[in-house]
N, C-alpha and C positions, 0 to 999 in steps of 0.2 A: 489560533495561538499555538505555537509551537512550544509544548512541555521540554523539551529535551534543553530547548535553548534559555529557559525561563532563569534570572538568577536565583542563585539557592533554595532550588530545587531538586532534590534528589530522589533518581525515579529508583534505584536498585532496593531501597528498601518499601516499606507498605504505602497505599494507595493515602492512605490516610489524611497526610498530608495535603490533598489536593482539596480534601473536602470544605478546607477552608479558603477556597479563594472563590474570585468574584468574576473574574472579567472571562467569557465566556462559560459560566459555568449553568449547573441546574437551576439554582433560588433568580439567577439574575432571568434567565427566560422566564420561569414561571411564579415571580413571585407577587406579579399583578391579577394571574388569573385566582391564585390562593387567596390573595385578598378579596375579592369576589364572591368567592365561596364562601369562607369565614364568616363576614359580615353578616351576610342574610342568614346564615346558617344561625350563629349569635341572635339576633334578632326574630327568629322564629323561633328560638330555644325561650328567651324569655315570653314571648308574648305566650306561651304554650303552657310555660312555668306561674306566671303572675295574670293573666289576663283573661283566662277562657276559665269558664266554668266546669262545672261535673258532664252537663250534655255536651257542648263544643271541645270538652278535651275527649269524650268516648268519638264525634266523628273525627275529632283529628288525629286521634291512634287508629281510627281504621285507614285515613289516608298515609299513616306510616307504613302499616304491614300492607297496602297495597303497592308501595312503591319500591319498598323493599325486597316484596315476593317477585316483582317482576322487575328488577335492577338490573342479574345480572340474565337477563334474556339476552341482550346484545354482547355476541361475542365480540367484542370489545380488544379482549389480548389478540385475538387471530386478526382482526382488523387491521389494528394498529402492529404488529408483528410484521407482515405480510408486506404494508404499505411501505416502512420502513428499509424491511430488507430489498425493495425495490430502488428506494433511495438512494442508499447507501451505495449498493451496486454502481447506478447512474455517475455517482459520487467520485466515488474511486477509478468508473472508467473515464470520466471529463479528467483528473487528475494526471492519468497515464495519456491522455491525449495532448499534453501542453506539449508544443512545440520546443525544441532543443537546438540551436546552431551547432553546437560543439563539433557531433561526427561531420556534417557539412565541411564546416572552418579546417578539419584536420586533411579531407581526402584533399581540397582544395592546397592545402600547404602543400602535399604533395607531391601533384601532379602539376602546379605551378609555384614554381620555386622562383629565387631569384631575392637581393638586396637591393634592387634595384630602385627608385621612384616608382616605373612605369608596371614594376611586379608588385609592389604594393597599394597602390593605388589600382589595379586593376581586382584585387581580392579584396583589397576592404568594398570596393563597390560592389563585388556579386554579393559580398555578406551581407553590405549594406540593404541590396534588395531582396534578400532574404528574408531579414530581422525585419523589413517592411511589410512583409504580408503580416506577419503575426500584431503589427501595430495594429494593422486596419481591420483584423479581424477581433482584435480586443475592445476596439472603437466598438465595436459593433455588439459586442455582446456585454461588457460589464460599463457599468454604473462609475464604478472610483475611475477607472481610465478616460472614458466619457467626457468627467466632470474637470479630469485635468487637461485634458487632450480636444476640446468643445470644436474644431475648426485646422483644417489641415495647413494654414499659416502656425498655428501649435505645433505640429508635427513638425512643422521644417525648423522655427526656433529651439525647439527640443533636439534637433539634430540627427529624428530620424530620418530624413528627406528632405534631398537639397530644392532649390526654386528651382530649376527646370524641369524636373521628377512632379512639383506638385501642378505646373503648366500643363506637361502632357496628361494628366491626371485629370485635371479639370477639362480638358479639350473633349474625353473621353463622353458623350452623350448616350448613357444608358441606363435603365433602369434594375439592372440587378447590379447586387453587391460588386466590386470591382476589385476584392482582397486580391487576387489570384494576377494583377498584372503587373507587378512588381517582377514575379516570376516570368512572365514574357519577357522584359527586359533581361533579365540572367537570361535565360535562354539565348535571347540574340547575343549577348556581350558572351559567351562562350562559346559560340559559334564562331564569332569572328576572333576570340583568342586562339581560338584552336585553329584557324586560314593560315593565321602569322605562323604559325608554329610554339604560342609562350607554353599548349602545355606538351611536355614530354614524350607522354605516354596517348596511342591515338584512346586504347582503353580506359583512360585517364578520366575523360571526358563523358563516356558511359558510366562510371562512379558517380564522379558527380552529378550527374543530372537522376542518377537515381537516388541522391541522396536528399537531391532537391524537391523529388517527385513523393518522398517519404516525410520532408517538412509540410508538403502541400497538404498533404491527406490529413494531415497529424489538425490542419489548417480546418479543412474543410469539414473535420468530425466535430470541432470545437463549434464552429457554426451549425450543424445539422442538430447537434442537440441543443443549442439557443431557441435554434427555431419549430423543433420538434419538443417538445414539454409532455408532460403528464398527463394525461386525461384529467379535466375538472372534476367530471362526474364521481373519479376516484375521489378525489380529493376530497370534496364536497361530501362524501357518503362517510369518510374519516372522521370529519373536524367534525361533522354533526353529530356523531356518534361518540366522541369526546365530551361534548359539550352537553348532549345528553343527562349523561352519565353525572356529568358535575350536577347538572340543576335536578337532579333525581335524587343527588344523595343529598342534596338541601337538607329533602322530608324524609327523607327514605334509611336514614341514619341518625335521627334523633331517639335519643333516649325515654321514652314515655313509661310512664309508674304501671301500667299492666303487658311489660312490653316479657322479654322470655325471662325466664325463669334461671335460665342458667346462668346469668350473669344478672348478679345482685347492685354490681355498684354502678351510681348515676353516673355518667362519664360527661361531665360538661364540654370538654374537648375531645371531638373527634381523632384522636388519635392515628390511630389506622386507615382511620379515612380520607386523612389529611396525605400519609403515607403514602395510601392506593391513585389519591387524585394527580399525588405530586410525582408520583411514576408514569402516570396516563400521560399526563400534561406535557412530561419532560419528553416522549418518544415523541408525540404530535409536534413541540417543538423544535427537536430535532430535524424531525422533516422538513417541518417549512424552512428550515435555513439550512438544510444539505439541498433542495431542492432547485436554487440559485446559487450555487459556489461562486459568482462573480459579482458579488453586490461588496457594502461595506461593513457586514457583522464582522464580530469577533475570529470567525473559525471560514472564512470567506476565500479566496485564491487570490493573494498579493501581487496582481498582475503587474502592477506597477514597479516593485521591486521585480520582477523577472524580467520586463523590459528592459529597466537600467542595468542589468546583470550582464543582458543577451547584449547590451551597447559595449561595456566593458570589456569583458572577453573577445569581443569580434575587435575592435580597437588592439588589444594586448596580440591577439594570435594572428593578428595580419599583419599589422604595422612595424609592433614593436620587438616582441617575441621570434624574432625571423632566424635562417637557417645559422647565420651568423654570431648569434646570442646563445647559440648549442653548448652545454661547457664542454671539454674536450676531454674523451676517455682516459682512465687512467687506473691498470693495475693492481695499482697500492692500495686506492681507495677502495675497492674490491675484495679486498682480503680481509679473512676474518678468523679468530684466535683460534685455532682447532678445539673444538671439544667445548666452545664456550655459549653459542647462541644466542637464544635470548633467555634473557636473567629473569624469572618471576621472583617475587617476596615469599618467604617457604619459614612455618616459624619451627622452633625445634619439635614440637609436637606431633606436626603433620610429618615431618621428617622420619622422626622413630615410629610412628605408624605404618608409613610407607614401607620402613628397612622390615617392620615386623609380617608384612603382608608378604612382601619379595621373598623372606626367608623362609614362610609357611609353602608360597607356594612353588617352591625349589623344594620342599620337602615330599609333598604333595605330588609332584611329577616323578620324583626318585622312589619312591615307593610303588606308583602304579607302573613305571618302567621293569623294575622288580620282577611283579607279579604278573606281568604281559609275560615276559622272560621265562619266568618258573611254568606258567601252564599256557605256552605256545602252541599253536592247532597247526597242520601242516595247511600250506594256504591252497588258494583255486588260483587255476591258471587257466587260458581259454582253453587247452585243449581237454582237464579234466572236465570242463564246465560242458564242452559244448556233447563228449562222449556219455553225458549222466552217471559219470565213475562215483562210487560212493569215497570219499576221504577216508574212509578209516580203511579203507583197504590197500591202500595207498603209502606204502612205506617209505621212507625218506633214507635216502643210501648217498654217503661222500663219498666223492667223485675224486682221485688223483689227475694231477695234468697229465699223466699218461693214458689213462681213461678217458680223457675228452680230447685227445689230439685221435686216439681211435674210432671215438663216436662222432667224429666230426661230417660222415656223412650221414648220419642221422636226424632224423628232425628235434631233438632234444638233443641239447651239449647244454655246459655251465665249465663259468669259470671256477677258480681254485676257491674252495671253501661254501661253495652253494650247494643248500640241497637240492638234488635231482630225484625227479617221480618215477617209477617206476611202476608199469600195470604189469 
């Protein structure tokens, strides 16, 4: 779910606001495991309260402080810390791996120019098998795309691939993924644009295919961590250690009448516990759905909408958008009020604040300028510096133009009004 885009939502002031909504948020992940806990937790409170005697309630205060004494043995934060920040990472680099036509679309504008039919139609097609790869590898790794896209007669009524595209396709008898031949096609159909002569530049042609070789990759990383996943064993060593933890604070957090001293009041509600569970739960949750970004939760990667994005823009910057639709430079429009820029909102307050800082420190500079003035040191030049001449011995003697038109074969001259060193 994208916050920024949410209606009235306003993220510039406190977080606060978020706490109450629902649709991918904390209570909606974890508020089936809460009820889990609660329940038997309640139910083992009464039966402990109303049903066990004077001996059954002494062993089952020793099975509190037993479960309690050794609760938090399983570092538990470093687990779930650890695991996460693992997540997260994978997260955000599948995110920065989604493929992009844009720079492709733009070097191809280019270096194949032209208002022509045969110049547009020959760019919407390289784009066209462009934005093909990333279809078939979306086919291939999410679920929502998948469920829309079941059958590459879908793909060609969807308008990512025409019927002869999905012929040679099926002709193809292989067993591994086939995303990548979409791009063998670009490749030939650029090869033979460039025999004719459509593109310009022969370096034209080296662009784009590296910009093509940069969609591939962006391609092929999307697929390597499909199929490259997490270790179970991690996995598995997490959740059971979450899960733990919850059925330990059952017993392990009930209130019992000879339980510590320093806390006198019976807490029928787990309070803090409820807190701790509901923090535990909320990172484990988190994992398991950063762990798939291409499924259909809440906070998932909208591949669906990026495909019909990548359809639009390739459509507008090949077809439509052409050199011809350029608006035409001008001037006037170019120019702007001297002295004016841009305008922010400034109320009177921040205003005479400002004029009060500026004039402190305009005062603040003419005072130390002063007193730099008043007890000025005669300075180092390299040849006192490099001779170890001590400065105070060092007199400072004005020099007449007549005096430096004489010393002018000497290694020390100065113009009118500098002082000159003299050993």
């Amino acid at each position: 779910m994208n916050l920024k885009k949410k209606p009235g939502l306003d993220l510039s002031g406190s977080f606060i606001s978020l706490l109450w909504r629902w649709r991918g948020s904390l209570y909606k992940l974890c508020y089936k495991e809460l009820i889990c806990f609660l329940v038997p937790f309640g139910i083992v409170s009464i039966i402990y309260r109303q049903a066990l005697d004077v001996e059954q309630k002494s062993l089952f205060e020793q099975v509190v402080r037993y479960c309690d004494r050794y609760l938090n043995m399983i570092p538990l934060s470093f687990i779930l810390g650890f695991y996460v920040t693992i997540i997260a990472t994978r997260w955000w680099q599948q995110c920065m791996a989604l493929p992009w036509p844009d720079r492709l679309m733009l070097t191809i504008a280019m270096y194949i120019p032209g208002c022509d039919n045969e110049s547009k139609l020959l760019r919407k097609t390289l784009m066209q098998n462009c934005n093909l790869m990333a279809v078939l590898v979306f086919r291939s790794i999410s679920e929502s795309v998948r469920s829309r896209l079941k059958s590459l007669e879908d793909v060609v009524n969807a308008g990512f691939m025409t019927y002869a595209e999905m012929e040679t396709y099926k002709a193809v008898q292989s067993d591994v993924n086939l995303y990548w031949l979409p791009g063998l096609w670009f490749s030939h159909r650029l090869r033979e644009a460039q025999a004719r002569g459509r593109i310009i530049d022969s370096y034209g042609a080296q662009l784009i295919m590296k910009e093509l070789l940069e969609f591939r990759s962006k391609c092929g990383i999307l697929w390597s961590y499909d199929w490259v996943s997490i270790p179970l064993v991690y996995t598995q060593v997490v959740t059971l250690s979450t899960y733990s933890f919850v059925i330990a604070c059952i017993f392990g957090r009930q209130c019992i009448d000879n339980g510590s001293k320093d806390i006198s009041i019976d807490a029928y509600f787990p309070l803090w516990t409820v807190l701790q569970i509901l923090f535990y739960m909320g990172l484990l949750k988190v994992a398991e759905h950063m762990i798939n970004p291409y499924g259909e939760d809440d906070e998932d990667f909208d591949l669906s909408y990026l495909l019909n994005r990548h359809s639009k823009v390739i459509n507008l910057g090949t077809s439509i958008l052409t050199s011809d639709r350029c608006p035409p430079m001008e001037d006037a429009c170019l120019q702007i009020a001297a002295g004016t820029g841009i305008q922010t909102p400034k109320t009177a307050e921040r205003i005479s604040l400002k004029n009060r800082f500026a004039q402190r420190l305009t005062e603040l500079y003419s005072t130390g300028k002063e007193e730099n003035h008043q007890t000025r040191k005669p300075e180092e030049n390299l040849s006192t510096i490099s001779m170890n001449v001590d400065l105070h011995t060092v007199s400072p003697v004005r020099m007449s133009p007549v005096d430096v038109k004489q010393s002018s074969g000497d290694s020390t001259w100065s113009h009118d009004g500098v002082f000159m060193e003299r050993i």
